[in-house]
LOLUM-168719 format. One record per residue (C-alpha): residue number from 1; residue in one letter; x negated, y, z. Coordinates in Angstrom, 2 decimals. Layout:
BEGIN
- resi  resn  east  north  up
- NUM  A  X  Y  Z $
...
***
This chain:
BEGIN
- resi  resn  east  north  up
- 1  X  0.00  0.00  0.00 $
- 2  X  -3.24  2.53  0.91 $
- 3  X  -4.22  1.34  -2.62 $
- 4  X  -0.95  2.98  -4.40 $
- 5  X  -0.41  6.05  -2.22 $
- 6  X  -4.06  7.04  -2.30 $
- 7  X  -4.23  6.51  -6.34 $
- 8  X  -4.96  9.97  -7.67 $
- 9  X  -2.02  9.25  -10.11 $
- 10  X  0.41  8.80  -6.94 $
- 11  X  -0.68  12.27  -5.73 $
- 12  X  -0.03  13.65  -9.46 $
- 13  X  3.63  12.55  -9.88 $
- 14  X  3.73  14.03  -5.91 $
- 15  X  2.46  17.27  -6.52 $
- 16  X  4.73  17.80  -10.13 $
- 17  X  7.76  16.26  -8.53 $
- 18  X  7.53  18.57  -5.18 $
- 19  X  6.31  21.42  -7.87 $
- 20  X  10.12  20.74  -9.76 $
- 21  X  11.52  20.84  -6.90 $
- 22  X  10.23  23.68  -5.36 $
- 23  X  10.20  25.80  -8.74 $
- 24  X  14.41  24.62  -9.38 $
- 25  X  15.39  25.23  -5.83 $
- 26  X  13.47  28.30  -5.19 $
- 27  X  14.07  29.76  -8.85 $
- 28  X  17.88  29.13  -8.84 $
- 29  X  18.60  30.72  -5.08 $
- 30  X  16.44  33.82  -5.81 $
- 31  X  17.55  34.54  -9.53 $
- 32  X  20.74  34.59  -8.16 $
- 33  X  19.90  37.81  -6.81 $
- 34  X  19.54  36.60  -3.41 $
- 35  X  23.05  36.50  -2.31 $
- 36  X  23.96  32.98  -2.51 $
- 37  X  20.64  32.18  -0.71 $
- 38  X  21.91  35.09  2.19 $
- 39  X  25.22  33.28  2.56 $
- 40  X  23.90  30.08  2.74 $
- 41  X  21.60  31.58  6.12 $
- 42  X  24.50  32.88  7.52 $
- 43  X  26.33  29.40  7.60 $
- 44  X  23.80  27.69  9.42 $
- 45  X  24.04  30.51  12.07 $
- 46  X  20.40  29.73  13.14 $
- 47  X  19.15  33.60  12.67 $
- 48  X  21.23  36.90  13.19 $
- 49  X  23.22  38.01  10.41 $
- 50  X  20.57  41.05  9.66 $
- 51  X  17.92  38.58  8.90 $
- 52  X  19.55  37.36  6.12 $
- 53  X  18.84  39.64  3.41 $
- 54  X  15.15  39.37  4.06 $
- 55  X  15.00  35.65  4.41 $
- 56  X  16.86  35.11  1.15 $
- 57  X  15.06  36.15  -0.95 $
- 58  X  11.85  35.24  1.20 $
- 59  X  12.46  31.84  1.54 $
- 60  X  12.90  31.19  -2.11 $
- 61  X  10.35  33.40  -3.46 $
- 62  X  7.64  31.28  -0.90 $
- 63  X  9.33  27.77  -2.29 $
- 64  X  8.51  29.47  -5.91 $
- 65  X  4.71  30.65  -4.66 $
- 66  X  4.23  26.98  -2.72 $
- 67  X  5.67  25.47  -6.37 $
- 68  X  3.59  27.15  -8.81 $
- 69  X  0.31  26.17  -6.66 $
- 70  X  1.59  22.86  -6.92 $
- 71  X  2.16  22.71  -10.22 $
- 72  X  -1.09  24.29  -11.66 $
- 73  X  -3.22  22.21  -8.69 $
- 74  X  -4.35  25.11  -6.29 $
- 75  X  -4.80  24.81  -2.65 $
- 76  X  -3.11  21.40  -2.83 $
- 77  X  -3.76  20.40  0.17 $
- 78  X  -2.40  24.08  2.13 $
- 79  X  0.55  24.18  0.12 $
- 80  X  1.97  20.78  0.76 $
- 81  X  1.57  21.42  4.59 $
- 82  X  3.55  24.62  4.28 $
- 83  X  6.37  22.49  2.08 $
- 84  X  5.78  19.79  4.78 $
- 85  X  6.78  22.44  7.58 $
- 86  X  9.48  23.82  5.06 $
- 87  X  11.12  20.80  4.45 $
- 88  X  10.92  19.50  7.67 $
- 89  X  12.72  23.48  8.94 $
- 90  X  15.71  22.51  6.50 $
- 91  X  15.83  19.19  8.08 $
- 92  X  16.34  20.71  10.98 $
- 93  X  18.91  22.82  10.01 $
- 94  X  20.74  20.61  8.30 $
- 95  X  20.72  18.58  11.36 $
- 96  X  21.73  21.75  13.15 $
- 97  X  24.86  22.19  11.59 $
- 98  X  25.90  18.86  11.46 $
- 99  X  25.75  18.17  15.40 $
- 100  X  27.34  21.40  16.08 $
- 101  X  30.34  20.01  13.47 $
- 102  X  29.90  23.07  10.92 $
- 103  X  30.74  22.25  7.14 $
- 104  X  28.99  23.94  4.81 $
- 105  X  27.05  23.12  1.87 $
- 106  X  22.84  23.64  2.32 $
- 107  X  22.76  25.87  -0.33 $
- 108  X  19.33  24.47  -1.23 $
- 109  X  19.54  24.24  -4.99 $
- 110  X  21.60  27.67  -4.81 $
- 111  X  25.18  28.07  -3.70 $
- 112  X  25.72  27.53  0.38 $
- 113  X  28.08  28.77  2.46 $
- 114  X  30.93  26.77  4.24 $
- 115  X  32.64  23.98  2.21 $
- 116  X  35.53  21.44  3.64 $
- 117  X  35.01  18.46  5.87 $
- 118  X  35.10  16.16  2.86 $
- 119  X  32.50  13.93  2.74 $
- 120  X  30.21  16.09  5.43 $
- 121  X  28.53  12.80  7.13 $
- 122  X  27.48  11.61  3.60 $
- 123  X  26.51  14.96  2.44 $
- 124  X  24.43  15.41  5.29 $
- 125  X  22.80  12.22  5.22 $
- 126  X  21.99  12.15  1.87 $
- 127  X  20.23  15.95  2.28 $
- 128  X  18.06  14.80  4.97 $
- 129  X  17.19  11.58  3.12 $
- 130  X  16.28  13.72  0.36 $
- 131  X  14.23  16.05  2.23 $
- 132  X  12.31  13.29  4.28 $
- 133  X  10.89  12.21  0.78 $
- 134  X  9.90  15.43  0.26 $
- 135  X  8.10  15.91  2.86 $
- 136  X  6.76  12.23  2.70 $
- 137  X  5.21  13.09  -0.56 $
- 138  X  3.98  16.63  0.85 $
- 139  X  2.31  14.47  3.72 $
- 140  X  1.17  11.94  0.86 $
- 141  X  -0.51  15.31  -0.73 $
- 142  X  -2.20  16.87  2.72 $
- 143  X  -3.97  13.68  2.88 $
- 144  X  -4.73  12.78  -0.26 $
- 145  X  -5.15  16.02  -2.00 $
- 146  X  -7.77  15.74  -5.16 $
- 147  X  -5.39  15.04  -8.19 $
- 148  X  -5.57  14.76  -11.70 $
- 149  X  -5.22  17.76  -14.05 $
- 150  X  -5.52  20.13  -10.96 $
- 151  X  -6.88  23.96  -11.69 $
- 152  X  -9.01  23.13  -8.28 $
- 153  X  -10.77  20.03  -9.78 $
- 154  X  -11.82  21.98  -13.08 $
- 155  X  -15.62  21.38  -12.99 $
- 156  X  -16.07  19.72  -9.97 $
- 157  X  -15.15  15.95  -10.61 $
- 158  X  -13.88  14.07  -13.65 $
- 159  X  -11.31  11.30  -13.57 $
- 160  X  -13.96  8.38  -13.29 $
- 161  X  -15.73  10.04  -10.82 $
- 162  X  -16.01  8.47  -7.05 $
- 163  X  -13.80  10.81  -6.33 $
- 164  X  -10.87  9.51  -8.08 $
- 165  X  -11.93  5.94  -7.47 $
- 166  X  -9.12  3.69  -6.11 $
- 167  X  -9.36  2.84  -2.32 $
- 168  X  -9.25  -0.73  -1.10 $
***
């Protein structure tokens, strides 16, 4: 199992799938102007009401930042822990919301706010299952960081190098 998770091309489909992720989710809540990301803070009533219109369009514009590293292979290693600690703050939330028996809908891909009861044990468990693989393969980055194709690797190693060799 050390043997797949360690292969540099393991840490290459990590870093572009966390780098899609991050660029979708970050991309579709700020060019939304913000707002749908602001009323999906409020419905978690975590932070007062005045924090919102800072945080939403902070949030996103750091999940676009951590997303483009990602995806161009710069400061690998830093920018997964920061989507580890991200990912792992909307797991929290998420779990938040759900033991204090609020409804809403995470608003991480854009949208949020407060939805109907339909479905919220499902919805909720499927979020945080989501989000625990994405911080799984943020983890699987912070360890494992050196990647194929990465801006930070250009002229240090090549892909035979001892560097990219597979681990027993």
């Amino acid at each position: 199992m050390k043997r797949l998770l360690s292969h540099p091309f393991t840490g290459l489909v990590s870093r572009l799938v966390l780098a899609g992720v991050l660029l979708v989710a970050g991309g579709a809540k700020f060019f939304e102007g913000g707002f749908a990301a602001q009323r999906a803070i409020n419905a978690y009533k975590v932070f007062p009401p005045a924090w919102a219109p800072f945080l939403g369009y902070a949030l996103p514009g750091l999940e676009i930042v951590l997303g483009l590293l990602l995806l161009v292979g710069m400061f690998v290693r830093i920018s997964s822990l920061i989507t580890a600690v991200l990912m792992t703050g909307f797991i929290a939330g998420i779990i938040s919301v759900w033991v204090r028996g609020y409804s809403i809908d995470c608003g991480c891909f854009g949208g949020g706010g407060e939805v109907s009861e339909a479905g919220k044990n499902l919805r909720y468990s499927k979020e945080i299952l989501r989000d625990l693989l994405f911080v799984g393969l943020a983890v699987r980055l912070a360890i494992w960081p050196h990647t194929p194709f990465a801006f930070e690797n250009l002229g240090k190693v090549k892909a035979d190098s001892p560097e990219f060799a597979e681990v027993d």
